[in-house]
ROMAR-476757 format. One line per 5 residues: number of its first residue (from 0); their letters; for each residue x, y, z of C-alpha. Coordinates in Angstrom, 2 decimals. Each point is the difference from the previous one (the first is absolute). Layout:
N
NUM = A = X/Y/Z; ...;
REM end
This chain:
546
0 = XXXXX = 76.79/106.19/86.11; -1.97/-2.84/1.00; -0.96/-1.17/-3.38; 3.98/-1.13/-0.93; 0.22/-3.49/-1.74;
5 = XXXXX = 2.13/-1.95/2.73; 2.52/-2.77/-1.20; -1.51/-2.11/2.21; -4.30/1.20/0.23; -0.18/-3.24/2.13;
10 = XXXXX = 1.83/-1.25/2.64; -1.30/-3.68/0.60; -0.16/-1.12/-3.60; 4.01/1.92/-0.58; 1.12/-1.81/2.59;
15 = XXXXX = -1.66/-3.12/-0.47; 0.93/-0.09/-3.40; 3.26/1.19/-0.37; 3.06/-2.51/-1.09; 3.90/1.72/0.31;
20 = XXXXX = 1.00/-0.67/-3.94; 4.07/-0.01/0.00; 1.43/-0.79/-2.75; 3.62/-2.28/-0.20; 2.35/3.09/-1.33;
25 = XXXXX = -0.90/3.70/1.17; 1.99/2.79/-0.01; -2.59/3.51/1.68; 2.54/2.47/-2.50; -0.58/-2.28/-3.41;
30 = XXXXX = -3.33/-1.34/0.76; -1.36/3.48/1.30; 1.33/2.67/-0.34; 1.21/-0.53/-3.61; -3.70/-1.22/-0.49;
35 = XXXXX = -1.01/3.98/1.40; 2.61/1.13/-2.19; -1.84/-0.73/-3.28; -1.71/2.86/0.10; 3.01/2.69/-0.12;
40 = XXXXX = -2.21/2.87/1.85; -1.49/-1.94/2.96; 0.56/1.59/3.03; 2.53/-1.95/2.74; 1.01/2.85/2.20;
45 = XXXXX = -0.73/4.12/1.47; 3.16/0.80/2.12; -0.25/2.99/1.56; 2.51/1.51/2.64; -0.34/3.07/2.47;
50 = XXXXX = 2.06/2.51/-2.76; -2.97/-0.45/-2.14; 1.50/-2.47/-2.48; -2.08/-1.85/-1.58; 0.77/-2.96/-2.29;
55 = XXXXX = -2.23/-2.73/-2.01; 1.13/-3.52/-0.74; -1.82/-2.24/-2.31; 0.46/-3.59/0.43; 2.22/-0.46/-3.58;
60 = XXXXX = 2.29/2.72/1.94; 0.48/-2.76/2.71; -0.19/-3.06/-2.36; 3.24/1.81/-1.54; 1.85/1.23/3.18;
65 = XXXXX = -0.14/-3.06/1.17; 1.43/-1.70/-2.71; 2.99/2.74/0.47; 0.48/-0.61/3.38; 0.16/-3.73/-0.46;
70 = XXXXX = 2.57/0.47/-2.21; 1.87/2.12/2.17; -0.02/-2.69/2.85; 0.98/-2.21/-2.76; 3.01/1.55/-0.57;
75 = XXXXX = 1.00/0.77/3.65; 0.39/-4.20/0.43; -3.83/-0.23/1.16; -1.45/-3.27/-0.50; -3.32/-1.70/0.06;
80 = XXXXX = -0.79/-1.37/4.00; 2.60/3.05/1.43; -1.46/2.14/2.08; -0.24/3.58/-0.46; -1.15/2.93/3.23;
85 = XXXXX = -1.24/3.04/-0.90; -0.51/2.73/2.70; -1.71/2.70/-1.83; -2.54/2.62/0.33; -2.67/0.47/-2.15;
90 = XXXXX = 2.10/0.41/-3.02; -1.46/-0.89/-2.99; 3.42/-2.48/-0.51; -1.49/-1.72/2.81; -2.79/-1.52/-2.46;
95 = XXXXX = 2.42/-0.59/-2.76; 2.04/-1.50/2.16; -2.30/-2.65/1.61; -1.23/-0.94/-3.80; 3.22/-0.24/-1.33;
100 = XXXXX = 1.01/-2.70/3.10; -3.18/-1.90/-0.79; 0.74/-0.03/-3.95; 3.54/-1.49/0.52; -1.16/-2.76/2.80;
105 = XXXXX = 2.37/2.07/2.47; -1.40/0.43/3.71; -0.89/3.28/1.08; -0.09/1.16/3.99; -1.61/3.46/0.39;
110 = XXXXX = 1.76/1.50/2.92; -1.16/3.29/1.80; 1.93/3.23/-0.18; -0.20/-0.08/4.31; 2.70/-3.48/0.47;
115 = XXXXX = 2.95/0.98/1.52; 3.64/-0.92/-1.52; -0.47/-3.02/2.95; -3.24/-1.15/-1.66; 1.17/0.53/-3.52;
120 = XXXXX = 3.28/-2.38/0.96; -2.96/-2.58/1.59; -1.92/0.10/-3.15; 2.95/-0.05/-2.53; 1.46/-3.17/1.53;
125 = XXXXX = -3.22/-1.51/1.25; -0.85/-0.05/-3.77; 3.36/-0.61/-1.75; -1.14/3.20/-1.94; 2.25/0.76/-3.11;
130 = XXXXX = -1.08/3.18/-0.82; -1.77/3.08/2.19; -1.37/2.96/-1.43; -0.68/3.22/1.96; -0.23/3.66/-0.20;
135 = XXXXX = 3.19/2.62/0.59; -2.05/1.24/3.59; 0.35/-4.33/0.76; 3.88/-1.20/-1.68; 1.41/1.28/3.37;
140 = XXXXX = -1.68/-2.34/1.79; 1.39/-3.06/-2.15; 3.48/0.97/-0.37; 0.46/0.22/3.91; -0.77/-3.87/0.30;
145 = XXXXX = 1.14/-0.95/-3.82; 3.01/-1.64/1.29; -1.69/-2.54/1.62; -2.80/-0.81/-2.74; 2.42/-2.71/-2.06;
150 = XXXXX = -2.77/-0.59/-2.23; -0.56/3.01/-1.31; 1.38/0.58/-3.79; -1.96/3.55/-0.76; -1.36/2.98/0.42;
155 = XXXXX = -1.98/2.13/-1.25; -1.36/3.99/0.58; -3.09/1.26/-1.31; -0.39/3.49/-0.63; 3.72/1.47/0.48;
160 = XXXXX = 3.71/-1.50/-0.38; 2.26/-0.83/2.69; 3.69/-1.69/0.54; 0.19/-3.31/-0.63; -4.03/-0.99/-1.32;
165 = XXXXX = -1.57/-0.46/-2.99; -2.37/3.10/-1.04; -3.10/-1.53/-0.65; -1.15/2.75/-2.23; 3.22/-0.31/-2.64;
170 = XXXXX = -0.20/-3.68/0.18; -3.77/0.52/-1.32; 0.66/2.74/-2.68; 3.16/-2.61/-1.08; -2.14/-3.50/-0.11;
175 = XXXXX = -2.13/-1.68/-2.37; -3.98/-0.23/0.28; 0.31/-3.92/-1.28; -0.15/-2.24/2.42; -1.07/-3.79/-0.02;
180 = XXXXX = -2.57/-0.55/2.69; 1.17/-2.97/2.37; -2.13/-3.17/-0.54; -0.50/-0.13/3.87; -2.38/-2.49/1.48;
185 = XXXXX = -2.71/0.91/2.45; 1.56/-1.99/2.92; 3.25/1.56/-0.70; 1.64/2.92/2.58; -0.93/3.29/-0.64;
190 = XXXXX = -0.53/2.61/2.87; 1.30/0.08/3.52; -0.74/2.34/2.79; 0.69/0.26/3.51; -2.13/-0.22/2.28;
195 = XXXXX = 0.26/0.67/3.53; -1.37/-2.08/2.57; -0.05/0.62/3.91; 2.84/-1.84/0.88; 3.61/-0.27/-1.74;
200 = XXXXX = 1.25/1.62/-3.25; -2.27/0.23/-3.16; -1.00/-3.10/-2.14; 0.43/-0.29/-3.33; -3.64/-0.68/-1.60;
205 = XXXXX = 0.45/-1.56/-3.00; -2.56/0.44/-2.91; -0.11/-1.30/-3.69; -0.79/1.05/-3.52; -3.29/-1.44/0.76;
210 = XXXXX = -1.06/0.87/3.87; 0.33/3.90/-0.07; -0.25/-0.02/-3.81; -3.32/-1.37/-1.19; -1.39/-0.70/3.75;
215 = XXXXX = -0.15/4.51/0.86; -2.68/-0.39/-3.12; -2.47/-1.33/3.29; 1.13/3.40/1.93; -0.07/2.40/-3.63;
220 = XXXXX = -3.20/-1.25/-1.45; -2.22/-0.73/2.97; 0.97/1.87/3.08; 0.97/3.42/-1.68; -2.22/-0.71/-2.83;
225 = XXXXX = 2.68/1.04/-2.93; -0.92/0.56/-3.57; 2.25/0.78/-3.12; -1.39/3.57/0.14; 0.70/0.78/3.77;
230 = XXXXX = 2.50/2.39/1.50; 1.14/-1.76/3.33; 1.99/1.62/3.06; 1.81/-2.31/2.10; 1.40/2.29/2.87;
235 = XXXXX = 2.52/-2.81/0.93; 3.61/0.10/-0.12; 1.94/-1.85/-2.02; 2.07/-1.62/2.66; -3.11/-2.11/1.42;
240 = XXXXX = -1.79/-2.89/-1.65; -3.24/1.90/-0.02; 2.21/1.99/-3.33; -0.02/-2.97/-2.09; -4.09/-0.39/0.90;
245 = XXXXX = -1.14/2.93/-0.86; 2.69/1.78/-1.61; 1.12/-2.55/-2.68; -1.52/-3.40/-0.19; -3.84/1.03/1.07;
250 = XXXXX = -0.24/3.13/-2.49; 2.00/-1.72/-2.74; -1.83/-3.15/-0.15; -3.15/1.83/-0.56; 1.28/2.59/-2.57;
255 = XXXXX = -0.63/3.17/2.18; 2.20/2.95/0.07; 1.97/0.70/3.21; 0.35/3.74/1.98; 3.24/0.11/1.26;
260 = XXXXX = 0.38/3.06/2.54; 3.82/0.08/1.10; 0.66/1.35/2.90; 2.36/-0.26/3.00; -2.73/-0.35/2.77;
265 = XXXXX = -3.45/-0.25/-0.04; -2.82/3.22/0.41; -3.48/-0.57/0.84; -0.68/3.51/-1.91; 1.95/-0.34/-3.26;
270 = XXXXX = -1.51/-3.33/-0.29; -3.33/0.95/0.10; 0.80/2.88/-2.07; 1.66/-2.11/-2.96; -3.41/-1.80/0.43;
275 = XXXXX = -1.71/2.65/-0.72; 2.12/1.19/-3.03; 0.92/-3.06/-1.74; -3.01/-2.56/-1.57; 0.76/-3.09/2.45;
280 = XXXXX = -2.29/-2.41/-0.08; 0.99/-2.39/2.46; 1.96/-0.01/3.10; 2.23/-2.12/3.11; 1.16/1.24/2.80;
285 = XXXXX = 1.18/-1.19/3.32; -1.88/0.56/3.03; 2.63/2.52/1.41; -0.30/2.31/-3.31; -4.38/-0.19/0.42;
290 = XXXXX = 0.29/0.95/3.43; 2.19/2.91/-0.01; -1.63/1.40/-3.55; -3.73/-0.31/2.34; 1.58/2.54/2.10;
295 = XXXXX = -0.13/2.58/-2.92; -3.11/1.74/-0.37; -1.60/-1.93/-2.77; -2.78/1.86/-0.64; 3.03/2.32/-2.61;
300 = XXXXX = 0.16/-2.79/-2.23; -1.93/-1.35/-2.59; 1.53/-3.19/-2.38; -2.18/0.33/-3.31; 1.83/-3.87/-1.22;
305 = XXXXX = 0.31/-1.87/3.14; -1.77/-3.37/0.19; 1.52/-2.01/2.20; 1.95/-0.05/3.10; 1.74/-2.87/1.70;
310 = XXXXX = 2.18/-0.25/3.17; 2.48/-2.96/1.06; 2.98/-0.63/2.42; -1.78/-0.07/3.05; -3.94/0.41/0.48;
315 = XXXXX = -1.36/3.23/-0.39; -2.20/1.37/2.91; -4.11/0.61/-0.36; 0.06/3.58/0.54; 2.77/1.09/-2.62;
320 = XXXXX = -1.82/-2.06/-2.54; -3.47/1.35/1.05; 1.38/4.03/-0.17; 1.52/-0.96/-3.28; -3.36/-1.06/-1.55;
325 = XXXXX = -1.77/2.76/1.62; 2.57/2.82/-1.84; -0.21/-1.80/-3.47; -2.66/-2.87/-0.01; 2.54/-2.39/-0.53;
330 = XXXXX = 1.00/-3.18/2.74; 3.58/-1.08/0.08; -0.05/-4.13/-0.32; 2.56/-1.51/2.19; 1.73/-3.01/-0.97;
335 = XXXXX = 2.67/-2.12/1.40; 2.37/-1.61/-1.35; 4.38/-1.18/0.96; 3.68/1.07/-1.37; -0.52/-4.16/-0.56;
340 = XXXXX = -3.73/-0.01/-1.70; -1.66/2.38/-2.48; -3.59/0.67/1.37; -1.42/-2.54/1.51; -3.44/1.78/0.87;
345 = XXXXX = -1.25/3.80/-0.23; -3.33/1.52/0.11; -0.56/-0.52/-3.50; -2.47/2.85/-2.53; -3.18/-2.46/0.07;
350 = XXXXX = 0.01/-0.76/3.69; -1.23/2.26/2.64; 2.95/1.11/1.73; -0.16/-0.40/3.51; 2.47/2.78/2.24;
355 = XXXXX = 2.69/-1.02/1.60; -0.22/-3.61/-1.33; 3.15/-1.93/-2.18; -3.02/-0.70/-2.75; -0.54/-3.58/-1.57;
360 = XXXXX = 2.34/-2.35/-1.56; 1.58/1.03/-3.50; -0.95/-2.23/-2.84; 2.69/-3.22/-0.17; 0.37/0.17/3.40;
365 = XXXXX = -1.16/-2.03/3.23; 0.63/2.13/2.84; -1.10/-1.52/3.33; 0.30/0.51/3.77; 1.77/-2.94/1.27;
370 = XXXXX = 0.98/-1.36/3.46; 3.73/-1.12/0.87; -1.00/-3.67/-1.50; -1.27/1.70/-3.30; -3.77/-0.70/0.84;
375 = XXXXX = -2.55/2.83/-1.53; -1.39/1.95/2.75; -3.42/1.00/0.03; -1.78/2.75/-0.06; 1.40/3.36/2.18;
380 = XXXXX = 2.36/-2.19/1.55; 4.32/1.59/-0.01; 2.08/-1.95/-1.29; 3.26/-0.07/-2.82; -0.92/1.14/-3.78;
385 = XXXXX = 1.31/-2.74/-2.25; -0.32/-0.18/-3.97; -0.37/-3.93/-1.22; 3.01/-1.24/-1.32; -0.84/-3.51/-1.08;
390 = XXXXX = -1.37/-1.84/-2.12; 0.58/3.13/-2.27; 2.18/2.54/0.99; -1.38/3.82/-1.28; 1.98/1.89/-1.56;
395 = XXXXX = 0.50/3.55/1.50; 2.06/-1.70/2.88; 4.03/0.25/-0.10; 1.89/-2.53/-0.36; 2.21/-0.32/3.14;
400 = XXXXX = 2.20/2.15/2.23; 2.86/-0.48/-2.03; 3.37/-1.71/1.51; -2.09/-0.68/2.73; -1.94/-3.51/0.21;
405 = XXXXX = -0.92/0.68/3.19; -1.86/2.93/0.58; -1.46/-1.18/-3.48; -1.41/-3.14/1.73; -1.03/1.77/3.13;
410 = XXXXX = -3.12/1.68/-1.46; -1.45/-3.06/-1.43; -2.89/-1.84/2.30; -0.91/-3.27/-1.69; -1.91/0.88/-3.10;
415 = XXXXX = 0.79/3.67/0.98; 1.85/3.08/-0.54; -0.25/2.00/3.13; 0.65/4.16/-0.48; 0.60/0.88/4.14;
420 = XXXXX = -3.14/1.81/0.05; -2.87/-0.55/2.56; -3.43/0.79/-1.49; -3.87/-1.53/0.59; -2.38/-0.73/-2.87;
425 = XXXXX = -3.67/1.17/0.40; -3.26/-1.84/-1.11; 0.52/1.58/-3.28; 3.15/-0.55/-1.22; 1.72/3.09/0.47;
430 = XXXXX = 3.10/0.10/2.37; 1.45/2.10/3.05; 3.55/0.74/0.76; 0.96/-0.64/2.79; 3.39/0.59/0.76;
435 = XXXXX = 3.45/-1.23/-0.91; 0.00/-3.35/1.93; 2.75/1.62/1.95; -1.75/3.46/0.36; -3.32/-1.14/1.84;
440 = XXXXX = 0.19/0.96/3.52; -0.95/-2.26/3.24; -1.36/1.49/2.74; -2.00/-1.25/3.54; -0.79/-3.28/-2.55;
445 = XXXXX = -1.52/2.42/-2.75; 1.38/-0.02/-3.13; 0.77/3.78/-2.19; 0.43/0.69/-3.47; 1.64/3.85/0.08;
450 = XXXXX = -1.76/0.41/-3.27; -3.54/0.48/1.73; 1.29/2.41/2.42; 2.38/2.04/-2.23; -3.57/0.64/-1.63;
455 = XXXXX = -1.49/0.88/2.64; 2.50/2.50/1.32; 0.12/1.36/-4.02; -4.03/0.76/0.85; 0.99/2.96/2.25;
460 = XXXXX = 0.90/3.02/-1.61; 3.40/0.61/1.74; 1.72/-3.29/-1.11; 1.51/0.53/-3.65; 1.74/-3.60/0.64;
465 = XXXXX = 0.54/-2.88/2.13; 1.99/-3.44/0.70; -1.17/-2.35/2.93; 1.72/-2.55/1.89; 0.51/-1.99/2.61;
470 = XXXXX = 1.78/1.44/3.29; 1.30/-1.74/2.86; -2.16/0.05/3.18; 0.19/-1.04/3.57; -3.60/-1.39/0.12;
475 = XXXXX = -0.56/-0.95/-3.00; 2.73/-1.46/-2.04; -0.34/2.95/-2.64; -2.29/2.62/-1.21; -1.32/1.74/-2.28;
480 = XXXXX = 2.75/3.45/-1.46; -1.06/2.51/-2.06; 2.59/2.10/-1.22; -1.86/2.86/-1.89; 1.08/3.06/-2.63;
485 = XXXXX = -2.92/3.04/0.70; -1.62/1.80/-2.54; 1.14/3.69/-0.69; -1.32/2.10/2.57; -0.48/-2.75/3.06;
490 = XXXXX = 3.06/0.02/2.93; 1.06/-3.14/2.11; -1.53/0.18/3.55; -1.34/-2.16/2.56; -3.49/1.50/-1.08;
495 = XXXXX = 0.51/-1.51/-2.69; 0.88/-3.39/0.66; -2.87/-0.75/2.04; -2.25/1.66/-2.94; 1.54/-2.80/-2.34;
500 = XXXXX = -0.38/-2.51/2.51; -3.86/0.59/0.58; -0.18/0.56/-3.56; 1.46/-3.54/-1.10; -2.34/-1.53/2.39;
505 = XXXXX = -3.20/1.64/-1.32; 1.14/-1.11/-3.72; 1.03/-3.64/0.89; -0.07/-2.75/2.41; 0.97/2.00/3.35;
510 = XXXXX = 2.64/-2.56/0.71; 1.98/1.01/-2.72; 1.22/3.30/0.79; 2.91/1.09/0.40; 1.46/0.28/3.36;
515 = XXXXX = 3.20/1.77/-0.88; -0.24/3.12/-2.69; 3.69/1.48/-1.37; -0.22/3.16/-2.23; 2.38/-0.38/-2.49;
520 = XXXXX = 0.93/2.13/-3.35; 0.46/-2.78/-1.92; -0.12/-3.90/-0.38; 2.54/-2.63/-1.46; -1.46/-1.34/-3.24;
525 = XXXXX = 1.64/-2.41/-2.69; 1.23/1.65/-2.89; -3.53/-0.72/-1.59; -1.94/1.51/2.53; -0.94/-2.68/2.61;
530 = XXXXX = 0.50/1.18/3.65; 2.69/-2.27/1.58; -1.86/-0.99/3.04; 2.50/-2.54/0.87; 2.85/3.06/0.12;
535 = XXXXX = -2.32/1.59/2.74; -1.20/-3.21/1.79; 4.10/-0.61/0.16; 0.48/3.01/1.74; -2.60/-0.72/2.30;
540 = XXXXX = 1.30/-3.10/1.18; 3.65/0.58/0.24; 1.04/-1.00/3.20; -2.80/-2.12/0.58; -0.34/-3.58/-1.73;
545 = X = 3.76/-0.35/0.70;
REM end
């Protein structure tokens, strides 16, 4: 496939050339997809669902929807600037939904299906949130806490009816498809999710009709390389930020169709089956859903349309990316990227990717490794990734933690935003992860990203998965813990350990092995994917930094 025109066939002269254009008013449901919607058969959506049900949407199916559902908020006391959650699977109402907030200037918050009744009574008052929309397997979980959420005015059920909420489905088959689109203006609130950081309760990131909008063209166009005719899978789900990426704003920008698989969890073998069956083009993943699909024997598959693969969340490791290209020829470009930001750099189509590394800036975007003044670094040196703020701010960035001046002026440095991750910058441009500037790992005065030895340890056959911290020690302040899931086939033992140990050393610097292995069957991860090292680095320390 290596004769596809790129949207970007030159890195250097994109991003030296490129200028954000945003104009005054935009609105992403009028301005795009009613624009898609001109053509009554283009292509929006393939939903498909473990029965076998298939359905296609075309974009003037949303364009309409949408206008329904606005009305239906309408008429429920909804207003322009409210805010609206939805906790929802991969419904296809889930889509119509989001548009239909956009058109109307009301604020959507995508929740995921996994909050508890205590986190939906956080986000519901957090928010002020008017209305919250959910699923019959999810209303339980609201009306347990729906006493204390004074805000709230409705609800509403997809997919079923139920005591005391509006059936989303009636309210549809009952409203009119004509809808004024709100005359919203870039600047003005549009999207909030929440994000969790490693301390306190979730932040409210803030984004605008502008920010996710117009500035996930950057992550659509150049880093997965969309066109109008493209099929895109975005395994994401819909709860996390990386949904309105690649599942909405990306795709939709561009025009290209979207493969919806719904499904309650996710399996390495379907997926690469439904690759196999369906013409995809282009796909995202996290690093978690790569790694465990690697574990598969590959050599079964063979993906006649597949063109592209990217991974983001966390960096993906060498060796998954290298057994992914041998099986099917094609290399999975990591990019990198914030709940806060769209992408701010990726190993773009034209450049040569380089394994393991972040990539290079995205076009519109100054990404540099500062120190805690806000001077650039140079060259291989660790230090804070920042995105230049001033004199023009880019958009792509949020627009605050909302309600909470604060933490909003805490990641500012100077001319700087600062994202809380630790990376280095090589002679060429492209750029490392690090670690989580709370994640790296300090031991006999070395410093230890867990990134480079979770990829290590993934190099030996018997680790499937692996999370590495830092662990309290006598002698040296802390080491480095690996806590590690096996492969199939491979059993815990002390053989083992000192196998991995030996192993780790060979691969990487010998000082960073780990010192303490714990076989676990399975790993706390973020309800996108991310292993929660700071839930196991917790549980390490407990008794100890008292």
């Amino acid at each position: 496939m290596a004769d596809v025109v790129h949207n970007m066939t030159d890195y250097d002269k994109t991003y030296a050339e490129f200028k954000w254009e945003v104009p005054e008013y935009f609105n992403f449901a009028g301005d795009i997809i009613d624009k898609w919607a001109q053509d009554p058969n283009k292509l929006a959506m393939w939903w498909v669902d473990d029965a076998g049900n298939e359905v296609k949407k075309t974009f003037l199916d949303f364009s309409i929807a949408s206008k329904k559902f606005a009305n239906v908020l309408t008429q429920q006391g909804v207003k322009r600037g409210d805010v609206v959650i939805v906790m929802l699977p991969r419904y296809i109402a889930w889509w119509e939904i989001f548009i239909a907030c956009l058109r109307m200037g009301a604020l959507i918050a995508p929740a995921t299906t996994q909050l508890t009744p205590k986190d939906i009574q956080y986000r519901v008052n957090t928010a002020e949130a008017v209305c919250f929309i959910t699923d019959n397997a999810n209303a339980s979980k609201l009306e347990e806490v729906q006493a204390e959420c004074p805000t709230l005015k409705t609800k509403i059920v997809v997919g079923g009816t139920r005591d005391g909420w509006l059936a989303y489905e009636e309210a549809m088959a009952a409203a009119s498809g004509e809808f004024e689109t709100a005359r919203t203006r870039s600047d003005e609130d549009a999207i909030i999710y929440f994000t969790s950081g490693t301390v306190g309760y979730p932040k409210m990131t803030l984004h605008t009709h502008s920010s996710y909008p117009i500035g996930h063209m950057i992550t659509g166009k150049f880093w997965i390389d969309l066109k109008p005719e493209d099929l895109h899978w975005n395994l994401s789900d819909t709860g996390w930020a990386k949904a309105a990426w690649s599942s909405f704003f990306g795709p939709w920008y561009c025009g290209a169709a979207q493969f919806v698989h719904h499904s309650m969890r996710f399996d390495p073998r379907k997926t690469l089956e439904l690759l196999q069956k369906y013409p995809i083009t282009t796909m995202c993943g996290a690093p978690t859903n790569y790694r465990m699909m690697v574990l598969e024997d590959l050599s079964q598959y063979k993906f006649p349309t597949l063109r592209h693969c990217v991974g983001a969340g966390e960096p993906l490791n060498p060796e998954v990316i290298e057994v992914w290209k041998k099986a099917f020829g094609l290399t999975i470009r990591d990019g990198y990227g914030q709940t806060e930001t769209v992408l701010l750099c990726g190993n773009f189509p034209p450049i040569e990717p380089r394994y393991g590394s972040m990539g290079k800036p995205s076009p519109g975007f100054d990404v540099q490794i500062i120190d805690e003044n806000g001077n650039i670094l140079p060259p291989n040196t660790e230090g804070d990734v920042a995105v230049r703020v001033r004199p023009e701010r880019p958009v792509g960035l949020f627009k605050e933690y909302w309600k909470d001046p604060e933490r909003t002026a805490s990641v500012y440095r100077g001319d700087w935003y600062v994202t809380g991750d630790r990376a280095y910058k090589d002679e060429d441009g492209y750029l490392w992860f690090v670690g989580r500037a709370d994640d790296v790992i300090l031991t006999s005065g070395y410093r230890i990203g867990p990134f480079e030895v979770e990829s290590a340890l993934i190099e030996h056959p018997a680790v499937a998965e692996s999370a590495v911290v830092s662990s309290p020690d006598e002698v040296r302040g802390e080491v480095v813990k690996a806590f590690v899931i096996l492969a199939p086939g491979y059993q815990p033992s002390d053989e083992l350990v000192k196998e991995l140990q030996e192993h780790v050393k060979k691969v990487t610097a010998p000082y960073k092995y780990p010192r303490k292995i714990e076989f676990v069957d399975s790993l706390p991860k973020t309800i996108s994917g991310k292993i929660r090292r700071v839930e196991l680095r917790e549980r390490e320390w407990a008794g100890k930094r008292k």
